[in-house]
Structure formats: C-alpha cells, structure tokens
C-alpha positions in Angstrom: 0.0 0.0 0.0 1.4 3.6 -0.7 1.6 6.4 1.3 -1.4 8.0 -0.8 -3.2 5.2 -0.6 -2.9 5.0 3.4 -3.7 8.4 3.3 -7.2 7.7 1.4 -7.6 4.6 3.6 -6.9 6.7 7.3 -9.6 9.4 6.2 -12.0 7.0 4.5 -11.9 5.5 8.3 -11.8 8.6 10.2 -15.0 9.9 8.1 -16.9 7.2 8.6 -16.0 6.7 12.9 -17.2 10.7 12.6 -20.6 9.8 11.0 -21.1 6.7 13.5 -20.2 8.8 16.7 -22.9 11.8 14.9 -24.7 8.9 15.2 -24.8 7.3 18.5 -25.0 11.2 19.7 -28.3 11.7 17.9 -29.7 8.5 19.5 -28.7 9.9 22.9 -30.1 13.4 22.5 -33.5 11.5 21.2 -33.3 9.4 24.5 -32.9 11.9 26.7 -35.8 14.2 25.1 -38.3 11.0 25.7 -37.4 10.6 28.9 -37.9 14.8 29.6 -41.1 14.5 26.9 -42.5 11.5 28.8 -41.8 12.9 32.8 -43.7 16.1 31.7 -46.8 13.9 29.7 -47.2 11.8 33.2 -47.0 15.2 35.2 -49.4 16.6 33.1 -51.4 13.4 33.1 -51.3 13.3 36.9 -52.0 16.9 38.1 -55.3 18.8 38.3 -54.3 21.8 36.2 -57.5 21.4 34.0 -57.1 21.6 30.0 -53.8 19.7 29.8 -55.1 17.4 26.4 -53.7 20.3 24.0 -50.4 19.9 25.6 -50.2 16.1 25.9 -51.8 15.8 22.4 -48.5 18.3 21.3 -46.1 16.1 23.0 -47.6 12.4 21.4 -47.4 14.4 17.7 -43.7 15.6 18.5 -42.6 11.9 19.6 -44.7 11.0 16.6 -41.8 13.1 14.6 -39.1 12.3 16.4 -39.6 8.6 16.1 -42.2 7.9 13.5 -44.8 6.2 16.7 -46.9 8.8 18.2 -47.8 6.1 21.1 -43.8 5.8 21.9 -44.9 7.4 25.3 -47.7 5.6 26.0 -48.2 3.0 28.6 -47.2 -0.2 27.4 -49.6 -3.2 28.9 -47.9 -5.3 31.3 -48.9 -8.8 33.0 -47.4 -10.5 35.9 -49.2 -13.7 35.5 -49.9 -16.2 31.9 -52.4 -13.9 29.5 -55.9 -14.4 30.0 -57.8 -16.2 27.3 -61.1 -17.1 27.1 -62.9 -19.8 28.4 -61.6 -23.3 27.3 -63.2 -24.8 24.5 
C-alpha cells in the first residue's frame, strides 16, 4: 500500500467513525428528550391543572416526529401472570 493510498484509507476511516459517533449522539439526544417529553406527559397526566389534552396531544405528535410512533410514550400493557384467554373450548 502507498503512502497515498494510506492516506485515502486513514480518512476514508476517520469519516466514517465521525458519522457513527454523529450517530450514536443523535440517538442519545432522542433518549434523553423521551425521557424529559415522557416525565412532563405523566405530570401533566397526573395533576389537576385542567385543559392539559392540548399539551399532551402536542407532545404524542412531537414523539410522533421524532420517532415515527406517536404512542412511543404511552403505557405499554404489562402482565405479571400467563395472559388471559377465554374460556376453554
């Protein structure tokens, strides 16, 4: 390999570390506004301020952007025991 061809190598590399670490940075900042977006829905949710729904309607459509689910913020079900089906047949 020659020196020019190292060269193109070591910055073919370096670009493409500095597009995975933009990245893995823009995944983090998305976390991080969830977890904020999602503290102030359940506040909002929770408190007796009165005509909240605009708000937490504003914060599903922005999650809705931000990660293509508007329900990303929404409860998920949960179950400690087997699921519950119907009687047997």
């Amino acid at each position: 390999m020659t020196k020019a061809e190292n060269r193109a190598a070591a910055k073919a590399w370096h670009d493409e570390r500095q597009r995975q670490r933009a990245e893995e940075a823009q995944a983090e900042a998305i976390s991080a506004a969830l977890v904020a977006l999602d503290r102030f829905r359940r506040y909002l949710m929770q408190s007796r301020l009165g005509h909240t729904q605009p708000l937490i309607d504003a914060i599903d459509d922005y999650a809705g952007q931000i990660t293509g689910d508007r329900t990303a913020l929404h409860a998920k079900p949960s179950s400690i025991g087997p699921a519950k089906r119907g009687p047997p047949a």
